[in-house]
Structures are given as C-alpha cells and as structure tokens.
MIVO-891490 format. One record per residue (C-alpha): x, y, z. Coordinates in steps of 0.001 Angstrom, whole numbers, plus 524288, in hexadecimal, padded with zeros to 5 digits. Example, Ala and Ser with C-alpha at 12.3 -4.5 7.8 and 13.67 -1.06 7.14 Angstrom:
8300C7EE6C81E78835667FBDC81BE4
This chain:
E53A64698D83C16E551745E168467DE5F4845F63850E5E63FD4523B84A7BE6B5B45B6084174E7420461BF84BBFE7AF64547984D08E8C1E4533385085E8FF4453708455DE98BA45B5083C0FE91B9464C683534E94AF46A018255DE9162471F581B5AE86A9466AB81870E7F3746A118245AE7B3A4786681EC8E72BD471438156FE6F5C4651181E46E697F46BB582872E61EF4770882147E5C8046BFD819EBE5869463FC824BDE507A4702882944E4A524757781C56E4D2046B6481161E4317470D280917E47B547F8480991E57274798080945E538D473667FD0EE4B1847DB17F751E58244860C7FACAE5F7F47C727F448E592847C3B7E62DE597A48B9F7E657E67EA48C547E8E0E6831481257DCF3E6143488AF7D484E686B496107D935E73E148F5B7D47CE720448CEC7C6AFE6AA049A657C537E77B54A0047C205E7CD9497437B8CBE6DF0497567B1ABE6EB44A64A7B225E7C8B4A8167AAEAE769949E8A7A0D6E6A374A4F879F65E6FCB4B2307A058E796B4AEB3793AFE6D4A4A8AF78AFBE63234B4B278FD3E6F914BF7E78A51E72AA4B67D77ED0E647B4B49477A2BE63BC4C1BA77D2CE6E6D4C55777521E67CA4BDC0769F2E5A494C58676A73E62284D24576865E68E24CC1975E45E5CCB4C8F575735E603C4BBE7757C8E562C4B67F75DBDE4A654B7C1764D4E44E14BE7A772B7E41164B16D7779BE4BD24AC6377829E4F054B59B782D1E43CB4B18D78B56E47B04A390791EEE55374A95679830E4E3F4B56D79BA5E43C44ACF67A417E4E1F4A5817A7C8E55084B12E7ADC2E49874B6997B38FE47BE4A75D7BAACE54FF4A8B17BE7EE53254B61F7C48DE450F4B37F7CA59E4B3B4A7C77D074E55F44AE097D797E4DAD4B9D77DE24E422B4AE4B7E301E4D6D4A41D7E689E53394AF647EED4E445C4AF767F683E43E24A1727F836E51A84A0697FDEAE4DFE4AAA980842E424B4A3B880BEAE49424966E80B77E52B849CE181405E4A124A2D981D4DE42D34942D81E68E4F3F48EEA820FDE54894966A82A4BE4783495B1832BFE47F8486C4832EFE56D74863E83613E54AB48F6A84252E4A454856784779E535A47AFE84582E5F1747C3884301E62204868884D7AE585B47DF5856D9E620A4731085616E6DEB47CC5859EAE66AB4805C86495E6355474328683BE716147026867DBE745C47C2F86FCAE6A4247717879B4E720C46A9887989E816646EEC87C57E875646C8188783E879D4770C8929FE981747950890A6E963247BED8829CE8F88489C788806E97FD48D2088F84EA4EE48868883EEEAA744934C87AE8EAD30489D5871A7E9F7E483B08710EE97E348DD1872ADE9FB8495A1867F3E9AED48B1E85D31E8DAF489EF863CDE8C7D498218612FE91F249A818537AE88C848C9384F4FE7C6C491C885599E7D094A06985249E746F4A31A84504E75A249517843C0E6AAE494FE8391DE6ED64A04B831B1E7CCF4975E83072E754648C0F82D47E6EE54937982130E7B8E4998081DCDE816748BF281B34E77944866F814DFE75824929980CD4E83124917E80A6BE83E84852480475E77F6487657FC6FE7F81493E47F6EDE8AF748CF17F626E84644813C7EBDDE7D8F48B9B7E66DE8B0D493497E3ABE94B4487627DE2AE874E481D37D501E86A148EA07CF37E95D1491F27CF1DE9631482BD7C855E8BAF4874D7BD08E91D14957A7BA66E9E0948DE37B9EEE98794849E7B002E941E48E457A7CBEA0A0496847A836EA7EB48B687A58FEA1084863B79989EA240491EF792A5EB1E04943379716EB725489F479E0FEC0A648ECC7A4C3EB77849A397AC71EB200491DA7B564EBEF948B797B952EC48F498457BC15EBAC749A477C5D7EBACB490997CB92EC83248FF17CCDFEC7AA49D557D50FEBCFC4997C7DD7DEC26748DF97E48CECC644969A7EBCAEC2834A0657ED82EB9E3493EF7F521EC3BA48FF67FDB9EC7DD49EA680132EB87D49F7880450EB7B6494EF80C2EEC451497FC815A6EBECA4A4DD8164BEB08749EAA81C9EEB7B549604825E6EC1104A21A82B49EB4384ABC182CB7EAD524A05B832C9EB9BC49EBC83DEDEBA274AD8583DB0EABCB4AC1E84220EB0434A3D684C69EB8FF4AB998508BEB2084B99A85413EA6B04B1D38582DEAA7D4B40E8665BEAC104C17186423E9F904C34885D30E983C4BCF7868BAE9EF24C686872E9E9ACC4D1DB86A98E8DC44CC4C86A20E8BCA4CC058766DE91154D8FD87A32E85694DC9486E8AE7C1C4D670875A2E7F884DCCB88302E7F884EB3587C05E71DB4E845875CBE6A2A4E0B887C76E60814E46888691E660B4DD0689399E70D44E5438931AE6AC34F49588F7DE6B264F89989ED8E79154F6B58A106E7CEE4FB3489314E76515075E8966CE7AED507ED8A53AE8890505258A27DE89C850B248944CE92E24FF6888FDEE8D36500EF88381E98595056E87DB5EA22B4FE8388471E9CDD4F00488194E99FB4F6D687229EA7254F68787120EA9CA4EA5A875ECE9EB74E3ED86C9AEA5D54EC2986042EB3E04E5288644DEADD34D5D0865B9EA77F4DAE585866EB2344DF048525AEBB074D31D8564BEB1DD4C93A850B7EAFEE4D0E984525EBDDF4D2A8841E4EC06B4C522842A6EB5E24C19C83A26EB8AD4CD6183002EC9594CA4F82F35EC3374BDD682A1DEBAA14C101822D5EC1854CCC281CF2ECCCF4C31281963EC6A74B8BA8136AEBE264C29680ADBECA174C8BD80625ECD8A4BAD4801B5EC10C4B6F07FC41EBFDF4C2647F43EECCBE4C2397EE6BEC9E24B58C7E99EEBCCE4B9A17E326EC7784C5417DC71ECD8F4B98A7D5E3EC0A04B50D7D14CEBA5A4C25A7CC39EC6214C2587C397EC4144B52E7BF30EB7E64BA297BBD3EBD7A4C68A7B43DEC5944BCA87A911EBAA54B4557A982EB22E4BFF17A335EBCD84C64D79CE7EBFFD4B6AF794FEEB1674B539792E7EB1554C183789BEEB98C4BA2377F24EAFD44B06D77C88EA6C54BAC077C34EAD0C4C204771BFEAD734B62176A3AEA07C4B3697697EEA28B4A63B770B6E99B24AB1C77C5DE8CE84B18A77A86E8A054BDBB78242E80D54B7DB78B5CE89524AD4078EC7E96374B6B179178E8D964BE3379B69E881C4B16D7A250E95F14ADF57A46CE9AE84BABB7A839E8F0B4B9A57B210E93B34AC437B4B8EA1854B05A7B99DE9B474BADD7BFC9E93264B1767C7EDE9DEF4A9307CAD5EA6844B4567D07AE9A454B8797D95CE991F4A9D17DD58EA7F34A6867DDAEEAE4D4B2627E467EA2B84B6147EE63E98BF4AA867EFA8EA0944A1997F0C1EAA5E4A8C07F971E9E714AC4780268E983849E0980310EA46B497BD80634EA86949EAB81079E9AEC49E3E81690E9C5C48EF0813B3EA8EE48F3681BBDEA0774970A82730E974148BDC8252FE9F0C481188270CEA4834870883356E95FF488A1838A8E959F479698362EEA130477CA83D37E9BAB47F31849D4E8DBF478C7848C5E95A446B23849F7E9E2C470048559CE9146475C485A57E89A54681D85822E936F45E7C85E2AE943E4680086B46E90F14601E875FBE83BD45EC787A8EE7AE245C178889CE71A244FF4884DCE670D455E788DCDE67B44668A88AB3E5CCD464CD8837EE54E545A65889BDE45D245E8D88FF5E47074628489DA3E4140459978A70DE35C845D8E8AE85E38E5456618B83BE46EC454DA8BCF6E4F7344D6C8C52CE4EB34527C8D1E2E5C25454D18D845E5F5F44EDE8E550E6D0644F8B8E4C4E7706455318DC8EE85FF450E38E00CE9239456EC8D9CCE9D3A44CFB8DC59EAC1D451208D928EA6F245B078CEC0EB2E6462648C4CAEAF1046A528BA7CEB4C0473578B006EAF8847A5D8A560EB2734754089723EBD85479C089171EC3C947E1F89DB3ECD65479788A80EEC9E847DDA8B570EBF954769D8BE2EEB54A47E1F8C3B2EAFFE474488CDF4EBA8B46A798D2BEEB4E345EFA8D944EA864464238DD80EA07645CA98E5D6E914345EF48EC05E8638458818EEA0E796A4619F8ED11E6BDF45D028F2CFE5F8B45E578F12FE5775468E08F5AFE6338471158FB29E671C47D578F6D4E7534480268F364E7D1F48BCE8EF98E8C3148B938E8E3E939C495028EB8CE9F2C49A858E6FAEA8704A3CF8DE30EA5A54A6CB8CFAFEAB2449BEC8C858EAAF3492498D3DEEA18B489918CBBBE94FA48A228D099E8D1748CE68C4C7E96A9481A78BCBBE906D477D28C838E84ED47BE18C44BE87974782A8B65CE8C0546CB08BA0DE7FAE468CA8C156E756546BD68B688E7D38464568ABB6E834C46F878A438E90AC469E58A467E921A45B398A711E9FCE45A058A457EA6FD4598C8B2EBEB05A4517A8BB21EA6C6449DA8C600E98A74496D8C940E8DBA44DE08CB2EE82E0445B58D02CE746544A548D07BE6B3C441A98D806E764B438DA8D76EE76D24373B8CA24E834043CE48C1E4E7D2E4479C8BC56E845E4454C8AEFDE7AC743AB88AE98E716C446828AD6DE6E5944D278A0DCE6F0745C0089F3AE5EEE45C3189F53E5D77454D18AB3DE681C45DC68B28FE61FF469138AD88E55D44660C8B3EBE5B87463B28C118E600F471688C2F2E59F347FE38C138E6413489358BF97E64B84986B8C011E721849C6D8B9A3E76104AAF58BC5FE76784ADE08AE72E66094AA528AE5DE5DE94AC568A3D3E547B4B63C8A091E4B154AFF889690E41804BC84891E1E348B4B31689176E2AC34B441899CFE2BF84B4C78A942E25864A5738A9C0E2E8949FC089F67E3A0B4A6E78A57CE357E49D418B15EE31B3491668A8EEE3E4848EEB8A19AE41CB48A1C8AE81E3AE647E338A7D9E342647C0C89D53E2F4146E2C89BEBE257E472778A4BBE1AC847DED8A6D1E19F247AD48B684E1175486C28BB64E1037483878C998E20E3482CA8C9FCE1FF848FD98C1DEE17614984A8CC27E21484905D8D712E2C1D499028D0BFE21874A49F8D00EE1F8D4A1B38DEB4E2DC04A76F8E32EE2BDE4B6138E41AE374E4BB4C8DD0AE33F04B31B8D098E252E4B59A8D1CFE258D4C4F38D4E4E2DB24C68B8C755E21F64BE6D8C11AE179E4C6AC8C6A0E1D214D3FD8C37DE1DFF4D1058B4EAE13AA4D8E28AB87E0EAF4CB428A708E135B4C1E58B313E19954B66A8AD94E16AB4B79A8A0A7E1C754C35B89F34E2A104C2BD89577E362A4C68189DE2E41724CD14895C0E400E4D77C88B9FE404C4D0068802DE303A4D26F87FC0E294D4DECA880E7E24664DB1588B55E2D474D547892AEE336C4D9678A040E41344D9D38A3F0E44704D5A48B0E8E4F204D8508BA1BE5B7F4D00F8BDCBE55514C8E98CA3FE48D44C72B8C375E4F974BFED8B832E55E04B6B08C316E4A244B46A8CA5DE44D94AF098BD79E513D4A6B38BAD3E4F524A0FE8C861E40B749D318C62DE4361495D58BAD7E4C2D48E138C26FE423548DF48CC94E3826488C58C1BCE40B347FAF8BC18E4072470608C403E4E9B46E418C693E5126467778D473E5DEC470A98D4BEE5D8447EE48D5B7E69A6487018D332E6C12495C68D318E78C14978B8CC0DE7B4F4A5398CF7DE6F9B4AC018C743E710F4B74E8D239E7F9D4BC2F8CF19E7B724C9718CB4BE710F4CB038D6C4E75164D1138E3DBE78A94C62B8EFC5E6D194CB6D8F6CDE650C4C9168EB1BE6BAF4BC9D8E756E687C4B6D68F3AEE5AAF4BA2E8F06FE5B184B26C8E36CE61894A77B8E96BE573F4A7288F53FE4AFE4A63B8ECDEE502C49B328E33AE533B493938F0F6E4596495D88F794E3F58492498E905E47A0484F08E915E44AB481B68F729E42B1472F38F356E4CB2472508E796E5AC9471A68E719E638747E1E8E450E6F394828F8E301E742B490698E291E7F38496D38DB53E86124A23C8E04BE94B74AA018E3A9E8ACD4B1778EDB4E88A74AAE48F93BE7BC04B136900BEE732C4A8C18F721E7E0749BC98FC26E77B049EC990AE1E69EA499E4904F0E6EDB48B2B901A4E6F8547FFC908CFE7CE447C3E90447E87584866B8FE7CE92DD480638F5DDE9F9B488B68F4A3EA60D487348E7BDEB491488898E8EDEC0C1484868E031EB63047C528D7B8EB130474D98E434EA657474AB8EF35EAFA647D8C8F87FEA5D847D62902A7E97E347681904A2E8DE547AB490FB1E82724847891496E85F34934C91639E878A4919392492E905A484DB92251E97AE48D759191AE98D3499FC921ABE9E434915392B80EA7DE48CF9924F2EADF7499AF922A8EB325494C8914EBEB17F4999090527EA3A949AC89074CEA2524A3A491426EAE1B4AB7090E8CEA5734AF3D90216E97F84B05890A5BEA0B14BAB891377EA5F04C10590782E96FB4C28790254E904D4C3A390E6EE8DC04D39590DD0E872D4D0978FFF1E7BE64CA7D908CEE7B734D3E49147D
C-alpha cells in the first residue's frame, strides 16, 4: 500500500475494502467471487436437496428410474466438495493477505507515528487513539473487510432463502423479515456500546499490562526475587484486570441478554412457520422434498437472522468506530521533517540565544520557564542547575525542536530557529536522556545508531579511544561484535554504568556541534556522577556542551552554570562567581557538599 492512502480524511466502512484491495486486488477479488458463490450455495442446496428426496421418492415408488437420481446427487457432492476446498483457499487467501497488509499497511502507521508531533507523546488524549489505531492494526483491518464480505455474503443468501420461502407461502418471508429489522438495529447499538466499553477499560488494561510485563519479564527477576513483591503487585495486576473486564463484560452481558431475546422471538417465528407448512403437506400441495428444503430454509434463516447477523453487526459497529479512531489518528498533527534523512553534515552552532522564552505544556495552565533569557557559545561548556521540575530537561526540548509552540525566541546562529525544521535541529544536538536506551544489538551498532548515514571508522575507534567506552569493548567474548542483551544466546548483559557509558558514546559518535547530558546519571552515586560527567567533558574538549543535573559536583566542571528558579535564569556565572555570591546556588552546593568529600 502507498502512504498516499493514509491521507486527512474521514475514513468509512468503504475503506475495509479500498485499502485491502489496493494491497492484494487479485486475492480481494478471488475472495470476492468465493463469498459470491458461498452465497447462493444455500439457496442451490435447499433446491437441490427437495428434487434429490423427491426423485428419490419416485425411484421407491417405482415410478421412475435410478438416473434420475444421479444429476442432484453430483450436484450435492459439488456443493459439498466446494465448501471443504473453498474453506482452504480462504485460509490461504487470508494468510496472503494479512502478510501484505503488515508490510504496508502497518508500514504507513508507523510511518505516521514517525511523523507526529513530539506533544502528541506525551497527550493522554492522543496517544490513547494512537494506541487503540496501531495495536493489531492488521488483524482489525482483516476483521472489517472480512466483515463486510460476510456481511454481502449473509443478506444475498438471506435475499434467495427468502425468495424461495416466499414463493411457495408468501407471507413466510415477510414474517421474517419483519422480526429481523429490530433484531439489526438492537445489534448494531449493541457494537457501538462494546466498542465505547472498549474505550473505556483500555486504560485499565494498559496498567495491568504493564504490571504483567514487570512480573514476567526478565529486567525485573532480581528484585522480584529480592523483594518478593510477587504477590503484592499479583494482586494489583488481578484488580486493573478485573476493572477493565467488568466494564467490558456489564456490556457485553447486557446487550447479549438483549440480542438473544430477540432471536427468542424469531425461533418461534420459526416454530408456526413449520407447524403452517404441515397443512400443505397433508394436502398434497407440497411434495416431500420440497417441505424439508423449506423447513431447512427457515432453519437457515433463524441461524443467519438471530446469530449471524447479530454477530456481524455488532462487529460492523466495532468497525466503524476503528474508522473513526484511524481518522482522529490520521488528521493528528504532524513534524514536516521527523522523517527526513539526517544530514551528514550539519550546521555547526556558533551561537544559540533564548530571548524572553515562556512555555507550558499542552493542555495545561502553568508556565514552566517564564521569560527565560541566555545566550550559549560556542565551545563552552555549561551546566543548569536546579530542583526537579525547574525545567531543565523542557529547555532542552525546546532546543532540539520537540515542541515549537512557545511565547518568544529562540535564535540559533542568529536565525529563529522555527525557521529550522525538526531534521535540521535534530542534527545540531546529541542528547543522552536519563531514561537511555538499551538496544540488545551488537556492541558497534549500540555505538553507530549515533548515526547512521554514515559508516565513519576513524570517528568510531575516536569513541573506542576513551578508556571507559573502550575497556567495555575489549572485555566482550567477541569485542564489538559481540550482541549485548539477552535476547541471543549469546549475548552478555551488562551492568548499569556500562549501559551509560554506551549511551554516552553514541552521543560521542554522533556529529552534533551541541552536546547535552540531561541527567542520564540520576541513579549513579555523586562521586560516580561526577565521573560520568568528567569523561563526556574531556571527550568534547572542542564541542559545545551542556550538562543537566539537581547535583551540583558535575556543575563545578563547566565554564558557565545557569540556576533555574521560579521558571527563570535565577543566577548565571562560574562556580567560584556563584560561591561568591552566597545565593540559591552556594546554598544547594553547601547542602550537597559532604556527597563529594
């Protein structure tokens, strides 16, 4: 599928079939004639059921011959061969299908994914619909178009049983039909209140996921088995559980109550229907064969009116809701230059200014930085400082593009940096975030993600060259080849500081003219945070970088510290400058000082 088909619009019920089809037409077609033909098999077999009995019926008789038994026997055995082999070819159509929509169809969510804006992460709301449109969002896809198919498939051969029902009594088939319709629009209320019920627990079911994942999965064994929580967060999985499920099952529960009454109504229907056909019988005016085709008839049409149908139109209702999500999902906003090639070459930064800077999050009221001001140049080192929450990692958002909405400027190079796309930010600054990754591929890529546009093998052994990186390297079973993790069997785990030192030289490998630490260290010891901070400062000598931190020992390595206070630059200068003047920033550095000593 081209990305052309993810386009702002509002999506249907039309775009189960358009989109299947514009991946596999050929096996969407080929679908298409089976369900055709699957349709009229019914109405064929009630006929060819009555003439096979009557013709039977006439050979016992002795009133007439044993051929005459042969074309509706072949004709049921076609009938029956077809059904068992159509079954096979569905599966494999399915299985086709389902292959080419995950390389396409679920390439262009992602790609859409790739494209969102930063805030849209970080948004409830958003990130709510980006999860229920992206989560088994080919298995959906099928559903609905499955659905539809089923659902032509249903009303063509509910239309022919109807037909014949109705030319023999007339009356039959308006019954019926007459006790469907209420049974439809029961059905579909009933697919529309699951589908919001869906919504609904959906938090809930993601808490208790992850509370799954954290009392299964590997990363978190020691501590499950140090601390025996085990049982504790069990129970706390079991209640998210339950709560999602019982809003889902009230639902559920109710509308099946409903749904089946209805189908009550119609099994009686069905009853009279049987019970009026025997008078005819009795009179001769319907042959045996043909009373037991229509018996089978109403039979059919109680299967197909009380539980297909029921079933297909309330998944038709959870269909149209997926729609309704994969439009909200579609028209959220986007960054033009996510998913643009990084450049191998960058601007280089010479100056960055922030000039009467206000910011607040989306969707909420208070300012975290209140007419912030700095100028940061090249080749310095800087570190802010400050309280949890005092807004030094948003600044850092703010610099690399990942939220462009804010009151002021900021200039880079004297240029507004809004000027800037996302890409071109991006490449300005290497970042390690506290919450770093830990990618289990090989030691080398680990480094090389840093950048991939190019395979630069001199700056690769440069990163090698700083000790801490390079020792981790050279005690590995297979040196940088060797898979970190243990998601291969032979792959090595490696400790907490090890997994940083990593993180840092893939920023180190990466050509950004900034540098920032954005307080990847929290969990380390001051003594050991200082460390960290030291070698990322003696490996960007030449480069630009600024460090992130409530701790202040690393602060004493920049050139410049900035005190973040009340959503402002509170106080500007070297340590010494800073000591001296015996404000917020000596007050914390005496308050930390024994963490150093």
């Amino acid at each position: 599928m081209k990305e052309k088909i993810l386009t702002d619009k509002k999506y249907g019920l039309r775009d189960y079939l358009y989109i299947p089809f514009s991946v596999y037409p050929f096996g969407c077609l080929l679908k298409l004639l089976t369900k055709l033909v699957s349709a009229l098999l019914p109405a064929l077999q009630v006929l060819t059921m009555a003439a096979f009995i009557d013709r039977v019926t006439l050979v016992v008789q002795g009133k007439a011959g044993g051929n005459e038994v042969y074309v509706p026997l072949l004709l049921l055995a076609c009938i029956l061969a077809f059904t068992y082999l159509n079954g096979q070819l569905i599966a494999f159509l399915n299985l086709k299908t389902e292959l080419r929509l995950a390389g396409t169809y679920e390439t262009a969510l992602l790609d859409k994914r790739g494209k969102l804006e930063y805030w849209h992460i970080e948004n409830d709301d958003s990130w709510n619909v980006v999860d229920r449109t992206c989560k088994e969002a080919t298995e959906k896809l099928l559903r609905g178009f499955d659905s539809l198919l089923d659902m032509g498939e249903l009303l063509i051969r509910v239309l022919s049983l109807l037909i014949i029902l109705t030319l023999q009594v007339w009356w039959i088939g308006l019954a019926i039909l007459a006790v469907s319709i209420p049974l439809f629009r029961v059905s579909l209320k009933a697919g529309k209140e699951n589908y919001e019920a869906y919504r609904n627990a959906e938090k809930k079911t993601r808490e208790a996921e992850y509370l799954h994942k954290v009392l299964t999965e590997r990363e978190s064994a020691e501590e499950r088995t140090l601390f025996g929580y085990s049982d504790w967060l069990n129970k706390k999985w079991l209640e998210k559980y339950e709560t999602a499920r019982k809003i889902t099952m009230s639902v559920m529960l109710r509308n099946y109550i409903k749904m089946k009454g209805s189908s009550l109504i119609t099994v009686a229907i069905s009853l009279i229907i049987i019970l009026v056909l025997l008078y005819p019988l009795s009179q001769g005016k319907l042959t045996a064969g043909m009373f037991i085709a229509l018996v089978s008839a109403a039979l059919e049409l109680i299967q197909l009116m009380s539980w297909q149908l029921a079933r297909l139109t309330e998944q038709m209702a959870k269909n149209k809701a997926y729609m309704d999500d994969l439009t909200e999902f579609v028209g959220l906003s986007e960054d033009d230059g996510a998913l643009k090639e990084k450049n191998a070459s960058p601007d280089v930064v010479e100056e960055v200014e922030f000039r009467d800077v206000s910011f607040r999050y989306p969707g909420t009221d208070s300012y975290i930085l209140k007419h912030f001001s700095l100028r940061i140049e090249k080749g310095r080192h800087y570190a802010f400082v400050g309280i949890n929450g005092a807004g030094k990692t948003t600044i850092v958002k703010l610099l690399t593009g990942l939220y462009r909405e804010y009151e002021g400027d900021i200039f880079i190079n004297g240029r507004n940096s809004r000027e800037y796309d996302s890409r071109q930010l991006m490449d300005m600054f290497s970042v390690v975030y506290q919450d770093f990754a830990r990618y289990q591929i090989s030691f080398a890529d680990n480094i090389r993600l840093g950048n991939r546009t190019e395979n630069d093998e001199a700056r690769f052994s440069q990163v090698l060259s700083f000790n801490e990186i390079g020792e981790i390297a050279q005690a590995l079973p297979n040196g940088t080849d060797t898979c970190l993790g243990k998601i291969k069997k032979n792959g090595v785990d490696l400790s907490g500081g090890q997994w940083q030192k990593i993180a840092i030289g893939r920023a180190l490998y990466q050509r950004a003219s900034i540098r920032i630490m954005d307080e990847p260290t929290a969990a380390l010891d001051p003594v050991s945070e200082s460390n960290v901070y030291r070698i990322f400062g003696e490996a960007s000598r030449d480069v630009t970088t600024i460090f992130i931190t409530h701790r202040l020992g690393a602060a004493r390595l920049a050139d410049t510290i900035v005190v973040l206070d009340g959503g402002n630059a509170a106080e500007t200068g070297s340590h010494e400058q800073l000591m001296a003047k015996q404000g917020i920033y000596a007050e914390m550095f005496e308050a930390q000082r024994s963490w150093y000593q």
